[in-house]
C-alpha positions as CSV (number, residue, x, y, z in Angstrom):
1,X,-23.6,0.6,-25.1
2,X,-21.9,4.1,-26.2
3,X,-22.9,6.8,-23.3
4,X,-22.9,10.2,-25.1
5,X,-22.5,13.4,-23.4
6,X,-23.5,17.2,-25.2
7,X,-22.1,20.0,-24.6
8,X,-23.7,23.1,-26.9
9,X,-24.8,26.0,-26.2
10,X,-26.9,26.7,-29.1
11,X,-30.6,24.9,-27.4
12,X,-31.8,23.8,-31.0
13,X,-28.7,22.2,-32.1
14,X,-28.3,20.5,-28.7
15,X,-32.1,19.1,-29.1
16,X,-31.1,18.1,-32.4
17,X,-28.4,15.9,-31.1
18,X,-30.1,14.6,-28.4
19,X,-33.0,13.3,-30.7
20,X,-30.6,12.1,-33.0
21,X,-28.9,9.9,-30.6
22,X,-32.2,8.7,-28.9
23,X,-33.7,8.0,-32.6
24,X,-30.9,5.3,-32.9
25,X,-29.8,4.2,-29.8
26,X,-30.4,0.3,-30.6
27,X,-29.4,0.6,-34.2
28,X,-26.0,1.9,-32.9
29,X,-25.9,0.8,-29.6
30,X,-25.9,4.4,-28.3
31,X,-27.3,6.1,-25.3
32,X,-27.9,9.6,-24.4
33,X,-26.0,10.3,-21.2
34,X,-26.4,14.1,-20.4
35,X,-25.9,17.6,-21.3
36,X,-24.7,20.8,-20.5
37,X,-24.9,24.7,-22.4
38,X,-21.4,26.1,-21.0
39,X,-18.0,24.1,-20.8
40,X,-17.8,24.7,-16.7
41,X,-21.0,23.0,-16.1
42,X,-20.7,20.6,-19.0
43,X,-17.3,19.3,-16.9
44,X,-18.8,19.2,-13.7
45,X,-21.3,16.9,-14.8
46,X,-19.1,14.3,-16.8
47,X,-17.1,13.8,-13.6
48,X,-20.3,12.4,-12.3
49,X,-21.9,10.7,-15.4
50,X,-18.7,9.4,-16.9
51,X,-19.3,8.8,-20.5
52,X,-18.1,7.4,-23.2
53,X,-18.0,9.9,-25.9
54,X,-18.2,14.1,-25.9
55,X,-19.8,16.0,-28.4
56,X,-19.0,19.1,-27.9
57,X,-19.3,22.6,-29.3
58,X,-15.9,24.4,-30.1
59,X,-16.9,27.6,-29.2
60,X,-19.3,28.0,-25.2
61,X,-19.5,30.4,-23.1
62,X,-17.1,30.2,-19.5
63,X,-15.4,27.4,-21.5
64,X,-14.3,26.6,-24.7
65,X,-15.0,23.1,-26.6
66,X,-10.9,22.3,-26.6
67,X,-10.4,23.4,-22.9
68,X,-13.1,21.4,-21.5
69,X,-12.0,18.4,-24.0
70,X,-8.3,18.6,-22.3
71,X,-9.6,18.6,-18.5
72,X,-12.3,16.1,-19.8
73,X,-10.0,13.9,-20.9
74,X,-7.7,14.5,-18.2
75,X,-9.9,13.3,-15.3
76,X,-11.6,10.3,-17.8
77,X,-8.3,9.0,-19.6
78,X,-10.7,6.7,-21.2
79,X,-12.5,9.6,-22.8
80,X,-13.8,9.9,-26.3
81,X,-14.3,13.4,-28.5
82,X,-15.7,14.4,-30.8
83,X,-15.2,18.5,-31.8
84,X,-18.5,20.1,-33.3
85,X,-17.5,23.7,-34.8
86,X,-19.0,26.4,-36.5
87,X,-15.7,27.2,-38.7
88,X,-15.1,25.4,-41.7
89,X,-11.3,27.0,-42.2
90,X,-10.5,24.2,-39.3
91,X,-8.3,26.9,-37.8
92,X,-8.1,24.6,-34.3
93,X,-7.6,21.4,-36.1
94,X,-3.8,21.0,-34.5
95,X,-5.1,22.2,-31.3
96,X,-7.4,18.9,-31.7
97,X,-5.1,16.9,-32.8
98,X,-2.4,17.8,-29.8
99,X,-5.8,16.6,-27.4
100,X,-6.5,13.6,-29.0
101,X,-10.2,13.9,-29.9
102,X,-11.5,11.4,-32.2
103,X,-13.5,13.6,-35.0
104,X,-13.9,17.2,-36.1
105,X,-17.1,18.1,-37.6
106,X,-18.5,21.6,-39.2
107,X,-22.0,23.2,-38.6
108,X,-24.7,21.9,-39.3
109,X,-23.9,18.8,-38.5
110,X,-25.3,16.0,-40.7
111,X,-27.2,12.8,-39.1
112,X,-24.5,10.6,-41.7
113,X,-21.2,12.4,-40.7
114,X,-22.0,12.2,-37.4
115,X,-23.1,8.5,-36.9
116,X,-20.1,7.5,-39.5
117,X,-17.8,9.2,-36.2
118,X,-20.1,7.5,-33.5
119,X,-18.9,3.8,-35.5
120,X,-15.2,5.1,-35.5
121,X,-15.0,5.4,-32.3
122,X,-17.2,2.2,-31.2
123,X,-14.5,0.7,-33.8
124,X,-11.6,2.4,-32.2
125,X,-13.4,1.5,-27.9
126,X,-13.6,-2.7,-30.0
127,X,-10.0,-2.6,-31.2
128,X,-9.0,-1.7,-27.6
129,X,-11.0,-4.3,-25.6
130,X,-10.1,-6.8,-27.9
131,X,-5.9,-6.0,-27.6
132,X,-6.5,-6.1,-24.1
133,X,-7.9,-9.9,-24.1
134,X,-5.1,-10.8,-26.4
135,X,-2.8,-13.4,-24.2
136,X,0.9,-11.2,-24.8
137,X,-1.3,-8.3,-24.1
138,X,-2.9,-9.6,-20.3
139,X,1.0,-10.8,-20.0
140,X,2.2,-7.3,-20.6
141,X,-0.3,-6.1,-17.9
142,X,0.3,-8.4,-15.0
143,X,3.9,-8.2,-15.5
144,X,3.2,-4.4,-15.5
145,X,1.0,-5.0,-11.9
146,X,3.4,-7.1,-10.1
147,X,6.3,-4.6,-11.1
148,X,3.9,-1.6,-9.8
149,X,4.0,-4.2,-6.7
150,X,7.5,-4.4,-5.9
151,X,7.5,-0.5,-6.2
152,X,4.9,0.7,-3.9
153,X,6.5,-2.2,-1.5
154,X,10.0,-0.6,-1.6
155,X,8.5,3.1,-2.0
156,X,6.9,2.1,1.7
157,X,10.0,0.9,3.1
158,X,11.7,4.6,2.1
159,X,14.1,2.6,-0.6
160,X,13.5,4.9,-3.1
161,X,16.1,8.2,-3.6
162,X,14.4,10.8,-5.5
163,X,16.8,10.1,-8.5
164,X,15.7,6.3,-8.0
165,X,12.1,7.7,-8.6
166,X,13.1,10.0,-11.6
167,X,15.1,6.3,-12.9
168,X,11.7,4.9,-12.8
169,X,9.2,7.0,-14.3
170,X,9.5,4.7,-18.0
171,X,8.9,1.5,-15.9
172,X,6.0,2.8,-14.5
173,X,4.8,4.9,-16.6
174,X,4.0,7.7,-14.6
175,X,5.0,11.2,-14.5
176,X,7.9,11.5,-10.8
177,X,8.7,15.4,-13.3
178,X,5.4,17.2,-11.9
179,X,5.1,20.3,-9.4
180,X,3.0,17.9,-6.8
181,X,1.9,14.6,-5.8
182,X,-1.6,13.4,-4.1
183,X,-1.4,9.4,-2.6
184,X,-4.2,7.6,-1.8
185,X,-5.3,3.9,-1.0
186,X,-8.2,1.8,-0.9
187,X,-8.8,-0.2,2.0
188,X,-11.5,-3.7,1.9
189,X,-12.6,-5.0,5.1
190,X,-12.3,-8.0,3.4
191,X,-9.1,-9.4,1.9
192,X,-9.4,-10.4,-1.9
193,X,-8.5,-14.2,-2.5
194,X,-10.3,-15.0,-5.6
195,X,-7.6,-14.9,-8.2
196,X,-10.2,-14.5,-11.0
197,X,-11.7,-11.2,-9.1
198,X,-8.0,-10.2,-9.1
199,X,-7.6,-9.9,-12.5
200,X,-10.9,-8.5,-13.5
201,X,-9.8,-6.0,-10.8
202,X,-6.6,-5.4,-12.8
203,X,-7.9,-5.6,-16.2
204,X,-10.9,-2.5,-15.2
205,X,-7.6,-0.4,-13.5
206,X,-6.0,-0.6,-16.7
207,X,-9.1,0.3,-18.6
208,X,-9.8,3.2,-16.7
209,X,-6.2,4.8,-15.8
210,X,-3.3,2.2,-17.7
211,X,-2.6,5.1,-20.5
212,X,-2.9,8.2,-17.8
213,X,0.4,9.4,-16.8
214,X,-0.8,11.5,-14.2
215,X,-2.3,8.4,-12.4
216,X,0.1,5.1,-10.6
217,X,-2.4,2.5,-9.1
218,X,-1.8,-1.1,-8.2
219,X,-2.9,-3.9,-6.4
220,X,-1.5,-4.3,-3.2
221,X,-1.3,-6.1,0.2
222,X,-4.6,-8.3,0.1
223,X,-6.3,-6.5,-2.7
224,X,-6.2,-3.0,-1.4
225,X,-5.3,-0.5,-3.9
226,X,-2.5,1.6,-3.5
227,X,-2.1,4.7,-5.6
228,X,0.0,8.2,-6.2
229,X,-1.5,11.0,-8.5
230,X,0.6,14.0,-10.3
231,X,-0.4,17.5,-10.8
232,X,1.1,20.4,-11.8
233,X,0.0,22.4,-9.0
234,X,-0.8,20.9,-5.8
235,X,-4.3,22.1,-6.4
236,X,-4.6,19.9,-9.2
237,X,-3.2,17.1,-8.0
238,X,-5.3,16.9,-5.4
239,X,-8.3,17.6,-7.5
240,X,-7.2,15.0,-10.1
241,X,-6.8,12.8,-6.6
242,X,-10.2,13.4,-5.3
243,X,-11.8,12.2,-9.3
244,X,-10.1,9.1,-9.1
245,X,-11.4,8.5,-5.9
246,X,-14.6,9.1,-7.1
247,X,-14.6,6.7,-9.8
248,X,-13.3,4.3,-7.6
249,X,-15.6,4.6,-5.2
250,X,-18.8,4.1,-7.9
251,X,-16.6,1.4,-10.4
252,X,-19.1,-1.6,-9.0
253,X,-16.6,-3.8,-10.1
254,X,-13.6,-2.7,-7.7
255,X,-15.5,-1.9,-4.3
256,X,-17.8,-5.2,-3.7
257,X,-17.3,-5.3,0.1
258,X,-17.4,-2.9,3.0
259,X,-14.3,-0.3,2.0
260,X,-13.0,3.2,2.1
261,X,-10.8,5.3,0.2
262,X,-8.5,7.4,2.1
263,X,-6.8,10.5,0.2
264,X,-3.5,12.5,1.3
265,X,-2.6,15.9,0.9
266,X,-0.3,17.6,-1.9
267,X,3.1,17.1,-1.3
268,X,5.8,18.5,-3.6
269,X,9.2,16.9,-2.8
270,X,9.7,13.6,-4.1
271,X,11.5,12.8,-0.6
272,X,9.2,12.9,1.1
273,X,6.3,10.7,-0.9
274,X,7.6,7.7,1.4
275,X,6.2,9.6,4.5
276,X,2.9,10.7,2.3
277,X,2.0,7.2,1.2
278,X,3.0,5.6,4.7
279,X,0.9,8.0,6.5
280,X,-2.2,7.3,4.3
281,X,-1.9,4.2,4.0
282,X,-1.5,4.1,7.7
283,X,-5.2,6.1,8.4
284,X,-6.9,3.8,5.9
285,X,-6.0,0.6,8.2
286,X,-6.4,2.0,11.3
287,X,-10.0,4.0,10.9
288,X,-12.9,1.9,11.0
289,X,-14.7,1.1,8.2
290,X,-17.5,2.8,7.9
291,X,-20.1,2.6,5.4
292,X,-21.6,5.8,5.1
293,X,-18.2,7.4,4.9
294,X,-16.4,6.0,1.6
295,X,-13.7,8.8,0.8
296,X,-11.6,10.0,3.7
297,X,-9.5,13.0,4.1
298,X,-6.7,12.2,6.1
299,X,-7.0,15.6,8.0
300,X,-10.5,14.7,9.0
301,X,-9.3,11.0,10.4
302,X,-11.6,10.0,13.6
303,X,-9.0,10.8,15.8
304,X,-9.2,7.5,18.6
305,X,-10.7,7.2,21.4
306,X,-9.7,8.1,24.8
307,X,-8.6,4.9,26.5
308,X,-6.9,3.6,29.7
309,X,-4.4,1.0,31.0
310,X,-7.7,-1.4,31.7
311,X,-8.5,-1.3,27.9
312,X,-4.7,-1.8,27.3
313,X,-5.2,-5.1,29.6
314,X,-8.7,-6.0,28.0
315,X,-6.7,-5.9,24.5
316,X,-3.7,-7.7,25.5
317,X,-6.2,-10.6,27.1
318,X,-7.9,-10.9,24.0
319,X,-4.8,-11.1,22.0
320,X,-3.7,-14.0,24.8
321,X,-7.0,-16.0,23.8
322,X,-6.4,-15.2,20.3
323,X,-3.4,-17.5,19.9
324,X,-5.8,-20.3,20.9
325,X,-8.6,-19.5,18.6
326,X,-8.0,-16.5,16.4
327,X,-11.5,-15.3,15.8
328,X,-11.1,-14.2,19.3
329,X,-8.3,-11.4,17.9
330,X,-9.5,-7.8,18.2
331,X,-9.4,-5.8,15.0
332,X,-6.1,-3.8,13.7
333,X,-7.6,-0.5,14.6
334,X,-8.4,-1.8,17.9
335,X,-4.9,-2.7,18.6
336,X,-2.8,0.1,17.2
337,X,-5.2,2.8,19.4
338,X,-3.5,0.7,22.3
339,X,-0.6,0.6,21.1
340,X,-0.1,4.1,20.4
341,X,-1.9,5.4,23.5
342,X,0.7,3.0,25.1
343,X,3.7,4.9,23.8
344,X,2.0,8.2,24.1
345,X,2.3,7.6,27.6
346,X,5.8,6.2,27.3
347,X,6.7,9.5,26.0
348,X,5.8,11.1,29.1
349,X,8.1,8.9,31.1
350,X,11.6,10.6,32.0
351,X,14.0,7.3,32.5
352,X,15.8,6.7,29.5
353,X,14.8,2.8,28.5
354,X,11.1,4.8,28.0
355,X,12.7,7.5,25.8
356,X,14.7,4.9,23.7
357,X,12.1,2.6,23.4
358,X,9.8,5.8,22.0
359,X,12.5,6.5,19.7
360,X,12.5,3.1,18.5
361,X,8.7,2.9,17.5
362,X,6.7,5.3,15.0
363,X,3.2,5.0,13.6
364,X,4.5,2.7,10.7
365,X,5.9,0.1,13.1
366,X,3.2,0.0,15.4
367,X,0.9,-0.3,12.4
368,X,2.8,-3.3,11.1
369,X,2.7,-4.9,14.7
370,X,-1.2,-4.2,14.9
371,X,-1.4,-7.1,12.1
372,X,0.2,-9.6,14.0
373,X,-1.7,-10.5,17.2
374,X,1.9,-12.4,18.4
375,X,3.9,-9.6,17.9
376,X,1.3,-7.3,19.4
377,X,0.4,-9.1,22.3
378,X,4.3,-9.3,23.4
379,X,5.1,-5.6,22.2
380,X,1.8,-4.4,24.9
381,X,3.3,-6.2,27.6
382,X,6.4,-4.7,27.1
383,X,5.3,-1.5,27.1
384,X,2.9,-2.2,30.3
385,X,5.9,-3.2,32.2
386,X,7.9,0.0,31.1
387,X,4.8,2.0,32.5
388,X,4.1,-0.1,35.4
389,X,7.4,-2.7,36.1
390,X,6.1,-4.3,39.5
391,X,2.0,-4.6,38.1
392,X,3.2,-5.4,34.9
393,X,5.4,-8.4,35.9
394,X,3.4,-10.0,38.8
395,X,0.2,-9.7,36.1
396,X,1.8,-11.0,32.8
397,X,-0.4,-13.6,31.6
398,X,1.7,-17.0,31.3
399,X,1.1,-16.7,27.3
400,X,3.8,-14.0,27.0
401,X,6.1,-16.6,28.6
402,X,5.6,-18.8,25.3
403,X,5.1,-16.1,22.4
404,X,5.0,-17.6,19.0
405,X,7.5,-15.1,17.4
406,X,10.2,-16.0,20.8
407,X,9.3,-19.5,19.9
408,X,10.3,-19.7,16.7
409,X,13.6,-17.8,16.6
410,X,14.4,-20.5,19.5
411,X,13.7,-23.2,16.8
412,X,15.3,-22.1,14.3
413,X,18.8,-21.9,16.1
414,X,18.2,-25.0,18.0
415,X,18.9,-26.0,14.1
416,X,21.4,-23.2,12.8
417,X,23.1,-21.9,16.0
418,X,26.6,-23.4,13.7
419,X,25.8,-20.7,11.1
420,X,28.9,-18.4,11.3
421,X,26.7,-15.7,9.4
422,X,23.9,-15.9,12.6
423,X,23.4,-12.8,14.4
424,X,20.5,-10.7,16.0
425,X,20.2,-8.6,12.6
426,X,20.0,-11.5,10.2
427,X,17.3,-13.6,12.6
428,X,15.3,-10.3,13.0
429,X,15.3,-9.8,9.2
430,X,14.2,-13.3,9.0
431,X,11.1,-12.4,11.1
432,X,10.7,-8.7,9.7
433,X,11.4,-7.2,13.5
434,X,13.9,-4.5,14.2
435,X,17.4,-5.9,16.1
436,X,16.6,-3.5,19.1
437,X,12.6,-4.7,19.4
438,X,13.8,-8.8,18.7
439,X,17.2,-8.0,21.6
440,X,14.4,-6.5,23.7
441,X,11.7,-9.3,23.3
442,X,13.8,-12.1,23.4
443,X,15.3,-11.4,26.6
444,X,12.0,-10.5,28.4
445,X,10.5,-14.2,27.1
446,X,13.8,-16.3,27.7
447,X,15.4,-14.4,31.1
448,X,19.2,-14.4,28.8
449,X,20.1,-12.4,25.7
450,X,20.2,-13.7,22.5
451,X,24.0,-13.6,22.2
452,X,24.5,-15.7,25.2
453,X,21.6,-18.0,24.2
454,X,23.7,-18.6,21.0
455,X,26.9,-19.1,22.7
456,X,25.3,-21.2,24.9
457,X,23.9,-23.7,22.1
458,X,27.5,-23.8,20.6
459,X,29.1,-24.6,23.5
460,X,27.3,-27.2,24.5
461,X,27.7,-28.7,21.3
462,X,31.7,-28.3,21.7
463,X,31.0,-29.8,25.4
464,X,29.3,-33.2,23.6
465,X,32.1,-33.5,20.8
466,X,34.9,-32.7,23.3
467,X,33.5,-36.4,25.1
468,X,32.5,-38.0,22.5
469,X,34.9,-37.6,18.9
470,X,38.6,-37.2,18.6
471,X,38.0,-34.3,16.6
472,X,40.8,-31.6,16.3
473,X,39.5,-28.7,18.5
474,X,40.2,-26.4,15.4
475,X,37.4,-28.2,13.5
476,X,35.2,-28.2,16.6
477,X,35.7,-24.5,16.1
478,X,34.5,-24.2,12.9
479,X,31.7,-26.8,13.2
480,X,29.8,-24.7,16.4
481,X,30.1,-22.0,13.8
482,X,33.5,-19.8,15.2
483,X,35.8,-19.0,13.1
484,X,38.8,-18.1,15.4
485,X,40.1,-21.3,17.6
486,X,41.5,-18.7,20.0
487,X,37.8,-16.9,20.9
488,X,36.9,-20.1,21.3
489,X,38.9,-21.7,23.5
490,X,38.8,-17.9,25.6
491,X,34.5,-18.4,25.5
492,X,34.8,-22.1,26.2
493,X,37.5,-21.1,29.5
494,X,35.1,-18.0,30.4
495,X,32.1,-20.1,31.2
496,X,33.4,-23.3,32.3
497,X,36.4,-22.1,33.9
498,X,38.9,-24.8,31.9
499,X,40.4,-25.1,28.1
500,X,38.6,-26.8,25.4
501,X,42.0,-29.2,25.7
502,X,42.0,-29.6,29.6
503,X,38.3,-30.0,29.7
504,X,38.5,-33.1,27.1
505,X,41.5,-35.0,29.4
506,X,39.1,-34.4,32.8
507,X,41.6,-32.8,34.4
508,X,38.9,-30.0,35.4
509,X,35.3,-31.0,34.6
510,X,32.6,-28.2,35.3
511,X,29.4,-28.8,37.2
């Protein structure tokens, strides 16, 4: 069904239409939609209805038939229109053209001309739908999504150079040139994991925003969708952000579930959209969910509530049972209010492990910790026994002793500690930690550093083959993972107080 839209100003003609479309609306599969008798009001109105096709009238009062066609169009890409005009000279016909409307036809309109346009564009919406369904064509737009992925993933981590941006605008086809920039994102309560649902998702994003410049939206982490809008004020952008949100928020199709959308503010460097999208996407996961509130303005965020060390300890207990049974896991809001009422507090500290350790931690890290009850449950005791060292220690529950994230470094160089490439960077990019936080965790858990811990491992190792194999000590050097027989044989002397050679003829054996 077609869902046509008037916009005259002449009240005859505009009944005229209206009939016209309502006297054929099965034979043509048309529908009347609304109308309006000025341009301003007529675009007010389509924001909300959203049709399919505009009639209207080139020449209205506040607003003219061509300017409201060219916002029209600009806040529903998908947008058909048709121009009706009193002037048969077609003095506006390039102006028309340069919009993209779909017919141009004089006064008085006749039923035939006019229904012959209403097929051409039904024609024109079938061609369309049916490319889209075409097997190269859904390849073309999934390759399209997962690229649109791997940006907004890298534009998150700051990656991204504002010449990297510019590099980019072909790939994904959106506009990095404009005066100002709007992000916003769509949170679910409820992660999408029906791959089917996914791809109708993706197919009714591109519908409604794939050939609108002005407009980058994906997919992203579980199904939420992550998005940045252009403008050529700031004013614009932002009002070109708030539509969008809009038609997100009433597209049936994308917001099954509990969800809200959360919008930024203008920004107009392109250095600092990393810190825009970060911090909105940041609100969106961290405010509850709440069903009477489906847009968000990330000035107007709930700010949290005023807690204490008790909740701290209520939240840190839960997080202990959670690893257990994780229905038992408070929610990610939950946990980042601790954890950033915890640092607040930090802040106020004067020694200066409290004042590194703030330093260390912003709202983007504490957000990513929030999502893993492991890593949050060990980052709150940490900073409890920052605030409180004697409480925290004599009160730390024996789970922390055993944390998941501690447990599995351990594993992994029980297996690898003869890895020359091994060190605290690589093994806390392997767990997506920073060096200082994994350094810091790992010596609270296992009461030894993780350098010694590793020289440790390797040593004992070149202990057993020193007893056991007639192996030159030079390959025992390189197969504990040094590469420098002499820092070996100065380690191996260090901690057991003989040589590698002297310890393998027993002439000193340590305890």
């Amino acid at each position: 069904m077609l869902n046509i839209f008037i916009a005259e100003d002449e009240p005859l003609i505009r009944d005229a239409l209206r009939e016209l479309i309502e006297q054929h609306s099965t034979d043509y599969q048309i529908a009347y939609s609304g109308e309006a008798a000025d341009g301003e009001i007529a675009l007010s109105m389509i924001q909300e209805l959203k049709p399919d096709l505009l009639l209207a009238d080139i020449r209205m009062p506040f607003m003219d038939g061509l300017t409201l066609s060219r916002y029209a169009k600009g806040l529903l890409p998908w947008l058909h229109v048709i121009i009706i005009s009193g002037f048969s000279d077609f003095a506006y016909t390039q102006e028309a053209i340069d919009i993209g409307v779909d017919g141009y036809l004089t006064k008085p309109v006749q039923a035939d001309a006019l229904l012959a346009q209403i097929q051409k564009v039904q024609a024109k919406i079938a061609e369309q739908n049916a490319a889209q369904t075409q097997p190269t064509q859904q390849e073309e737009i999934f390759n399209h999504e997962y690229y649109k992925e791997h940006f907004f993933t890298r534009l998150a981590a700051g990656q991204y150079t504002p010449a990297d941006l510019l590099a980019r605008q072909e790939k994904t086809d959106f506009c990095f040139t404009a005066k100002a920039f709007v992000p916003l994102y769509l949170h679910y309560r409820d992660p999408l994991t029906d791959e089917p649902l996914y791809r109708r998702r993706v197919n009714r994003i591109w519908e409604l925003f794939g050939r609108d410049t002005t407009v980058l939206t994906v997919l992203y982490n579980a199904g939420d969708l992550a998005g940045l809008i252009s403008g050529d004020t700031a004013a614009s952008a932002k009002e070109k952000a708030d539509h969008v949100a809009n038609i997100l928020r009433t597209e049936s199709g994308l917001t099954s579930g509990p969800f809200h959308i959360c919008v930024g503010q203008p920004t107009q460097r392109l250095s600092d959209l990393n810190t825009a999208f970060t911090l909105v996407r940041h609100t969106a996961l961290v405010t509850p969910i709440d069903s009477a509130v489906q847009v968000l303005n990330i000035q107007a965020a709930q700010t949290a509530p005023a807690l204490s060390l008790a909740d701290a300890e209520a939240i840190r207990q839960q997080l202990s049972d959670a690893l257990s049974d994780p229905e038992k896991s408070p929610t990610v809001p939950k946990i980042y209010a601790v954890l950033d009422y915890l640092l607040q507090l930090l802040a106020g500290q004067a020694d200066d492990v409290s004042r590194k350790t703030v330093r260390e931690y912003d709202h983007t890290k504490l957000l990513v910790i929030a999502q893993t009850p492991s890593l949050s449950l060990a980052t709150i005791g940490m900073f409890l026994q920052l605030i409180h060292p004697t409480d925290a220690a004599t009160q730390r529950p024996a789970a922390d002793q055993t944390n998941p994230l501690v447990n599995q470094v351990v594993a992994y160089l029980q297996k690898n500690f003869n890895d020359p490439d091994i060190s605290l960077r690589s093994i806390a990019d392997m767990v997506a930690i920073s060096p200082a936080y994994l350094s810091t965790l790992f010596s609270q858990m296992m009461n030894i550093t993780f350098i010694e811990y590793v020289t440790q491992l390797r040593l004992a190792k070149a202990q057993t083959m020193l007893r056991t194999t007639e192996e030159k000590i030079t390959d025992i050097t390189f197969d504990i993972g040094y590469t420098d027989p002499n820092y070996f044989s100065f380690l191996f002397k260090k901690h057991f107080g003989v040589t590698p050679k002297e310890y393998r003829k027993g002439e000193l054996k340590p305890n």
